[in-house]
N, C-alpha and C positions, 0 to 999 in steps of 0.2 A: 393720808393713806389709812390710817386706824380707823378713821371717820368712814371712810368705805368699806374699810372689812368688816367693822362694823353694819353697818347698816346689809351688808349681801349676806350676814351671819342671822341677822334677825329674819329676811326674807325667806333665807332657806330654813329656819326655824318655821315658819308658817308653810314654806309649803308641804316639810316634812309633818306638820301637826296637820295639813288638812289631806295629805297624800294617809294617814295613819286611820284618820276617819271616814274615810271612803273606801279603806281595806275591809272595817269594819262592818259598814254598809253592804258591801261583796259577799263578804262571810254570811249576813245575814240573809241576804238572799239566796243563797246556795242552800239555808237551814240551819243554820246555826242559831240557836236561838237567844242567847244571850254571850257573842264572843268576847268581850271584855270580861267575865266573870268566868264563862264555864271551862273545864279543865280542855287540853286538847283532845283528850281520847273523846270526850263527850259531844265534842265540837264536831269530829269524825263521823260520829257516830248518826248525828244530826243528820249532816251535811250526804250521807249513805241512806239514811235512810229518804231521805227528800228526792237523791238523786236514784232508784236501783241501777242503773246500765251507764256505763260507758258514754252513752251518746246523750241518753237524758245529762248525764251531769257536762258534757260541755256544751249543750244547750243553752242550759241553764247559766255556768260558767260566761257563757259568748252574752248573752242578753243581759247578767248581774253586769260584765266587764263594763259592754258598749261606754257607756256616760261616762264612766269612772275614767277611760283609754284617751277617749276625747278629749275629757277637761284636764287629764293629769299633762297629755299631750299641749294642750295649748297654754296650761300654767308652764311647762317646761319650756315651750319656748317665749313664752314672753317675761319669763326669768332671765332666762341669758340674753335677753335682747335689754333687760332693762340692767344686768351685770354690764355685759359691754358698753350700753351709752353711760353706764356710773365709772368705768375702766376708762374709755375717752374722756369722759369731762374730769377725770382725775387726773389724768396724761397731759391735759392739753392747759389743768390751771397748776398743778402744783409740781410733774414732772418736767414738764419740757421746759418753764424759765429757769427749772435747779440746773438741767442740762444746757440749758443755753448762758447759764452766770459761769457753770465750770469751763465751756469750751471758750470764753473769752477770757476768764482768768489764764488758762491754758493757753493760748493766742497771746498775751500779754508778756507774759513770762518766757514764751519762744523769742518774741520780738528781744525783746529785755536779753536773752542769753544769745540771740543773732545779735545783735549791736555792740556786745561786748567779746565774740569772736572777732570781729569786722573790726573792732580798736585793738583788739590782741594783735592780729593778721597783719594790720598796717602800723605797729610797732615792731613788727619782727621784723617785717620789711623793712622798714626805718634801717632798723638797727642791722640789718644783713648788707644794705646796701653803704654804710658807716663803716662796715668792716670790709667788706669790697674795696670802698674808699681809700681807708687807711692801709690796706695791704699792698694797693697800687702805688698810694706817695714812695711804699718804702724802701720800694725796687730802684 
């Protein structure tokens, strides 16, 4: 299980570093001209003056997005799809025979404590029908 969390830490490590340089990317295209370096107000300022109006800037916004929606979109799902078959092939080698050794110790152990009610049971018996016995000689 480490070994998996592991390894879905490292993937989501990349997609967060490549989801970070495509934000980047975005910024720049909006007008920003150096976002890694420049302060925000500067960024703003870029970003205003590239875009004047309202509608230029989601223009702009919607054609910087497009690629970036797509591929964040298909990295996202072929993340979880490749999380889920790392979560089955984790289930199916290392959880389900731990699950399947406890429900047979478990199983064992029922039998073990039924077999030793079932010698209790027919000792009481025994021994209830020995005092029936002995109660009737003594009449």
């Amino acid at each position: 299980m480490s070994d998996l969390k592991r390894r879905i830490q490292e993937q989501t490590g990349q997609q967060w570093q490549n989801a970070s340089q495509e934000f980047q990317h975005v910024l720049r295209e909006l007008g920003a001209k150096d976002a890694e370096n420049e302060s925000f107000q500067d960024m703003i300022r870029a970003i205003r003056e590239k875009n004047p109006s309202l509608r230029d800037l989601m223009f702009n916004m919607d054609a910087a997005t497009y690629d970036t929606r797509k591929r964040l979109s298909w990295n996202a799902h072929m993340t979880s799809a490749y999380i889920m078959n790392q979560v089955e092939a984790s289930y199916i080698n290392e959880l389900k025979p731990m699950v399947a050794n406890y429900r047979q110790q478990a199983t064992q152990r029922l039998e073990a404590l039924l077999s030793q009610v079932r010698s209790m049971r027919e000792r009481f018996q025994a021994a209830a029908s020995e005092d029936a016995g002995t109660v009737g000689t003594q009449n």
